[in-house]
C-alpha positions, 0 to 999 in steps of 0.5 A: 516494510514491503515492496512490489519486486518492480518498486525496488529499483525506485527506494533505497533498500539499506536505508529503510532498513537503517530506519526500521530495523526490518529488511524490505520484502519483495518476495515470498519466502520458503515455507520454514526459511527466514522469518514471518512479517512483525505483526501488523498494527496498520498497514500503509501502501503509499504511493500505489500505483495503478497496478496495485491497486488494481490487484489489491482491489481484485485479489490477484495477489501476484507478488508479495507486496499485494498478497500482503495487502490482502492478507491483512484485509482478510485479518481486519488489520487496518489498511490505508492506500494511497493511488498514485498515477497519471491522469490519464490511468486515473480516468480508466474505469477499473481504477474508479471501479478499484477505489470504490471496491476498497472503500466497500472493504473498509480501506482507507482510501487517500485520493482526490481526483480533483487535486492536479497531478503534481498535488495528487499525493496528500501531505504527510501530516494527512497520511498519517492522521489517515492511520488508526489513532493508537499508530499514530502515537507511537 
């Protein structure tokens, strides 16, 4: 479980780590200090936000949560996203411009800009079938 430093203040930090026996990162760590990610299967980035995104797409890995999210491009891990932001962001050309740089890179893209904001986030159930087949299972 990984966040962005600024997406901390918005999730409960003890409870997922209750839920997944991980603690969250938002930081990077010292090189020799603390212990390295569990190996990925998938890797869900849900919800985010415009910024992210933005990063992700262009490899300005500022933070951890996004360095994270092109490194594991970089290994071929399957990745899905899950943009998350006003109308009014979602209309800037860079986001447009971001969510077909992604797809171009093989990341599962989960955004209907069609859909009225309050209904932008797809339904879990989608989010999950969205996951590689061997994820979902377990």
């Amino acid at each position: 479980m990984f966040s962005t430093p600024a997406g901390t203040s918005f999730i409960d930090l003890g409870e997922l780590e209750q839920l997944t026996g991980e603690p969250v990162r938002s930081e990077y760590r010292l090189p020799g200090t603390g212990k390295s990610t569990p190996a990925a299967d998938a890797v869900l980035a849900c919800p985010l936000t415009f910024n992210s995104l933005n990063k992700f797409a262009h490899g300005h890995a500022d933070n951890f949560a996004v360095g994270l999210l092109c490194e594991m491009a970089g290994y071929g891990v399957p990745v899905v996203v899950v943009p998350h932001c006003k109308p009014q962001l979602a209309s800037h050309p860079a986001f447009a411009a971001s969510l077909e740089t992604l797809s171009g890179m093989g990341i599962g893209v989960l955004f209907d800009s069609d859909a009225p904001y309050e209904r932008r986030l797809p339904h879990w159930s989608e989010v999950i079938a969205a996951l590689p087949t061997g994820v979902r299972t377990r």
